[in-house]
C-alpha positions in Angstrom: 29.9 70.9 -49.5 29.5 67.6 -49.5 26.1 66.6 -50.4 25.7 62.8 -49.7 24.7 60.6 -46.3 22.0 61.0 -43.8 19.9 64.3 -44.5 16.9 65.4 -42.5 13.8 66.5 -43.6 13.5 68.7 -40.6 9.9 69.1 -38.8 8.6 72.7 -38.4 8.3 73.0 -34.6 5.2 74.9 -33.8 3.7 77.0 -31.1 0.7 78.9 -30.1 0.5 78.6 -34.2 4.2 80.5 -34.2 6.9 79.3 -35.3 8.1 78.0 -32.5 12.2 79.0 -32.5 13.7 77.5 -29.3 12.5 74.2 -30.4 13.6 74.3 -33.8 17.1 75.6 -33.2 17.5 72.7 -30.1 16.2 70.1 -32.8 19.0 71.4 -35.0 21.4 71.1 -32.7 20.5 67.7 -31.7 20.6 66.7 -35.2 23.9 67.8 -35.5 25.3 66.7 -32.3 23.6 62.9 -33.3 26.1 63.1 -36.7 23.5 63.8 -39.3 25.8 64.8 -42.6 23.0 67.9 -43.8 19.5 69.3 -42.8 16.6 70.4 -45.4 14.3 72.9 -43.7 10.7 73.6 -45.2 10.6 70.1 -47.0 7.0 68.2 -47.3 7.9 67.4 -43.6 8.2 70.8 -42.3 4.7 71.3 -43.4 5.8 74.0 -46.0 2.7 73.7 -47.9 0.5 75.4 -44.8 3.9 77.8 -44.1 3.1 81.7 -45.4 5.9 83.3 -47.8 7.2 85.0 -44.6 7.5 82.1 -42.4 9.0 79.8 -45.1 11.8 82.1 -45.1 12.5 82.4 -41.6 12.6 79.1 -41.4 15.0 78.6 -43.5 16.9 81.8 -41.9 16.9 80.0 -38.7 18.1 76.7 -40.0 21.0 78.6 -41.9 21.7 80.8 -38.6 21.9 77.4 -36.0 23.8 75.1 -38.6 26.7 77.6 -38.8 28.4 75.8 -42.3 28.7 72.7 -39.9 26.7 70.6 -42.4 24.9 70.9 -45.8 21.5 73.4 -45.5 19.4 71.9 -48.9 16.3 75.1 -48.1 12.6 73.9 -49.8 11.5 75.9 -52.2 9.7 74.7 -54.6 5.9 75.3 -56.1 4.2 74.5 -58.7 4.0 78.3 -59.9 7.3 78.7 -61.6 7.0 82.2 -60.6 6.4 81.7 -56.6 9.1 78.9 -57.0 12.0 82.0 -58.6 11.4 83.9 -55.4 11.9 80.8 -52.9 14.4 79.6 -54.4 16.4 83.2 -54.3 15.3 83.8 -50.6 17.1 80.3 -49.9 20.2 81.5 -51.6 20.0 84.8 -50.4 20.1 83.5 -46.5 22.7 81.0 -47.2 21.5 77.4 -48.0 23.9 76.2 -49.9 21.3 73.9 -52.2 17.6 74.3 -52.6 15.2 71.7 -52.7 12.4 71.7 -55.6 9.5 69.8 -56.0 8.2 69.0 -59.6 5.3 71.1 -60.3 1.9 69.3 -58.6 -1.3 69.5 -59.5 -0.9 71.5 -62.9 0.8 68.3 -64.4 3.2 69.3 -67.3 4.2 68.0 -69.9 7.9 66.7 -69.9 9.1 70.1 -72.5 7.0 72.4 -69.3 8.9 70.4 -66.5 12.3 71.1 -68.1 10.7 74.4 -68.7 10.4 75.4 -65.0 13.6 74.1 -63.7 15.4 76.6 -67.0 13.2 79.0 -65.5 14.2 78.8 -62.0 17.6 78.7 -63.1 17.9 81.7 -65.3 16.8 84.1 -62.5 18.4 82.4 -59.3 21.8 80.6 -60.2 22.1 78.2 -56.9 22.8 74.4 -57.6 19.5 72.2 -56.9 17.7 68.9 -56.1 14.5 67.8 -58.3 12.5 66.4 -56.1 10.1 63.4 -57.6 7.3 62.6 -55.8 4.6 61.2 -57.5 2.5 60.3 -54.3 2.0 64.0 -53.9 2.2 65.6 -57.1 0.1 63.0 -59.6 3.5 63.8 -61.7 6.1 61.1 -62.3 9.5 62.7 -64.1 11.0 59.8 -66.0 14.8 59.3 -66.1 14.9 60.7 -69.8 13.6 64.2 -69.0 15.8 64.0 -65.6 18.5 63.5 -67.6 17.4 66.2 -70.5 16.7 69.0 -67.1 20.9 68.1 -66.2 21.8 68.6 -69.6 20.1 72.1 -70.2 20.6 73.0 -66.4 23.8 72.5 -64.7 22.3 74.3 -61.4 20.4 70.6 -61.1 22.9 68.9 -59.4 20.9 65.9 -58.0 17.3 64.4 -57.1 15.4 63.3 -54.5 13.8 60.3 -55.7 10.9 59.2 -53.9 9.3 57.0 -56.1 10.6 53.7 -54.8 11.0 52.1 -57.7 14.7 51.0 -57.8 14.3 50.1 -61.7 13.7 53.9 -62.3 16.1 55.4 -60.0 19.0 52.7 -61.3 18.2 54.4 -64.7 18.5 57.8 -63.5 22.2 56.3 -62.7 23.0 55.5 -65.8 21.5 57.9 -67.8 22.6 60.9 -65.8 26.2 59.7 -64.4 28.2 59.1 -61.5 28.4 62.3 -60.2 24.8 63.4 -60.3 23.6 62.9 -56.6 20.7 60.5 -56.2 19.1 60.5 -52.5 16.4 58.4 -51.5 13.4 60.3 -50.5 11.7 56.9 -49.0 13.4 55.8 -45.9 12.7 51.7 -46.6 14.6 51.8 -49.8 17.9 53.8 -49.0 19.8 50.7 -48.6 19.0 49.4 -52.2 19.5 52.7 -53.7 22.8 53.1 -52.5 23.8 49.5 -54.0 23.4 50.9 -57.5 24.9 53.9 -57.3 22.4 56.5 -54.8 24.5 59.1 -52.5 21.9 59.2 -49.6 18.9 59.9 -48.2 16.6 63.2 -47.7 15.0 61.0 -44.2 11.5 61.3 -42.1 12.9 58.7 -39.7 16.0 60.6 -39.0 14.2 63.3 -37.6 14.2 60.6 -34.6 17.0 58.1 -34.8 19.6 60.8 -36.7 22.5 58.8 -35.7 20.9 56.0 -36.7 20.5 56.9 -40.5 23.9 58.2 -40.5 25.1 55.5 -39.6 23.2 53.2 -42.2 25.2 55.7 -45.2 28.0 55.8 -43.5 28.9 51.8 -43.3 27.9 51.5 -46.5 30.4 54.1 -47.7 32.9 52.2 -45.5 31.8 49.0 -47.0 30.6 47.7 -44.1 27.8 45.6 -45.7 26.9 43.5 -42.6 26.5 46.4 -40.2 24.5 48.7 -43.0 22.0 45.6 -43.6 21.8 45.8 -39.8 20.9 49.0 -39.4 18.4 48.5 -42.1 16.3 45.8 -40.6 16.4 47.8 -37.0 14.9 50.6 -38.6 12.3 49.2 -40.9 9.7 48.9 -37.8 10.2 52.8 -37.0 10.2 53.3 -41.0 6.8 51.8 -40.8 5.8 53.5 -38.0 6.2 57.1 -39.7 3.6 56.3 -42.3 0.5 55.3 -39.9 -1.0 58.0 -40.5 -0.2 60.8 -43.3 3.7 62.0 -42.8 4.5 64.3 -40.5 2.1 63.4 -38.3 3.6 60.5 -36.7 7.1 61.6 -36.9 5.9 64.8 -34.8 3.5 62.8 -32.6 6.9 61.1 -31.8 9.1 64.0 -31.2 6.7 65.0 -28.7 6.9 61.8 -26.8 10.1 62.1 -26.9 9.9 65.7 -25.6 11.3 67.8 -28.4 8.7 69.8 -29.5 5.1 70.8 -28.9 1.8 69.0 -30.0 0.8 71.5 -33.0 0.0 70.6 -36.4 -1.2 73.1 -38.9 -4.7 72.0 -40.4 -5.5 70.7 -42.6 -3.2 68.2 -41.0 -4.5 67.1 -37.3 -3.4 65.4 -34.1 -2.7 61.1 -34.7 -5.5 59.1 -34.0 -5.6 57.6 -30.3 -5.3 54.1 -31.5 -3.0 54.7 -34.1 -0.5 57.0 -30.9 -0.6 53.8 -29.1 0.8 51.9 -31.9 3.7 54.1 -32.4 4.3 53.9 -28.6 4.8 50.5 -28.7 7.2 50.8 -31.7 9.3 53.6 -30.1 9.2 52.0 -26.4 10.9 48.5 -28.3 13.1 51.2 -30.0 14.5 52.6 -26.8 13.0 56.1 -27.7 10.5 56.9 -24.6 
């Protein structure tokens, strides 16, 4: 598997509080059909944090199941209890992802040695190659390039990051300090052109979730260096990229797949419907867009 390009942080369709499977296998599909090179179920924006232990993994079973080994499947799993994390991270192998996605440890905030600690952890018990994710908005916990680099060396199951941080300095020094072949993706969708230009893969994308093709086709030009036409796509998407963070994400991505008729209007609290005045911002963005 390939694990570079356009992949989406897919939403968690919902439904009379149920996961709500016709929607989320159609979203798939649509994904797919649109060109998007891989799909991470039960990400930040699938709401994972208010998913039980049983949902989480059908989820992901239902993901693995639709996308048939048409495209990369990078499964959620992280925690920030190293023991909770083990058994995500083997459900996600056990149904077939074929990466799993794991968030540095929030809210405990460890020390560098305890960070490198948890990914050793993970990977003694469940051998199934992985992406740090780095998200200090979220977790209070920035992992600098130096313990990065000291979590490849100890664990060659860590086979990439999603860096979300923004900062191009920092990811450019995951680059060099970590190699070529170590797969950076951008987990902020206004910086994925920059990030490719010193050395990113890809993106883990919230905006892709609407304008798949769109993303793809961002990566792909720039693989095809196509400079012009990525730079393009890249100033047509920065008003939607905007758009997503209104309110706290996935809120308006989902508000926006409803308008557009994909899925249902169901959030899981603590997370709640958009604001009226904020909704009729992100019509007008999506009407200009083409979108509804």
């Amino acid at each position: 598997m390939q694990f570079s390009g356009a992949f989406t942080a897919l939403v968690t369709p919902f439904k009379n509080n149920q996961i709500d499977e016709e929607a989320y296998r159609k979203l798939i599909e649509w994904q797919l059909e649109q060109g998007i090179d891989g799909v991470v179920p039960c990400g930040t924006t699938g709401e994972s944090a208010t998913l039980s232990h049983e949902e989480h993994k059908q989820v992901i079973s239902i993901c693995v199941d639709q996308v048939k080994g048409r495209v990369p499947v990078v499964a959620g799993a992280g925690s920030n209890c190293t023991k909770e994390a083990i058994e995500l991270t083997r459900y996600a192998r056990d149904a077939g992802a074929n990466a799993a996605l794991l968030i540095t440890p929030y809210y405990n905030k460890p020390t560098p040695d305890g960070v490198v600690e948890h990914f050793k952890a993970i990977a003694a018990e469940v051998s199934i190659p992985f992406f740090i994710y780095n998200v200090p908005g979220r977790t209070s916990l920035n992992v600098m390039p130096d313990t990065i680099a000291r979590i490849v060396k100890e664990v060659p199951e860590a086979i990439g990051i999603k860096e979300a941080t923004g900062n191009l300095k920092q990811v450019s020094d995951v680059v060099e300090e970590c190699g070529p072949d170590f797969v950076v993706l951008s987990g902020d969708d206004f910086t994925v052109l920059p990030l490719l230009s010193v050395g990113g893969h890809g993106v883990i994308s919230v905006v892709s979730n609407i304008v798949p093709n769109m993303m793809h086709s961002l990566c792909k030009a720039y693989a095809e260096k196509d400079l012009d036409n990525a730079k393009r796509i890249h100033f047509e998407m920065a008003a939607l990229c905007r758009a997503m963070f209104f309110e706290t994400n996935p809120i308006p991505v989902k508000t926006s797949l409803v308008l557009m008729g994909k899925i249902q209007p169901e959030f899981r609290l603590p997370l709640v419907p958009m604001r009226p005045e904020n909704q009729e911002k992100l019509k007008v963005v999506l009407k200009d867009k083409g979108l509804i």
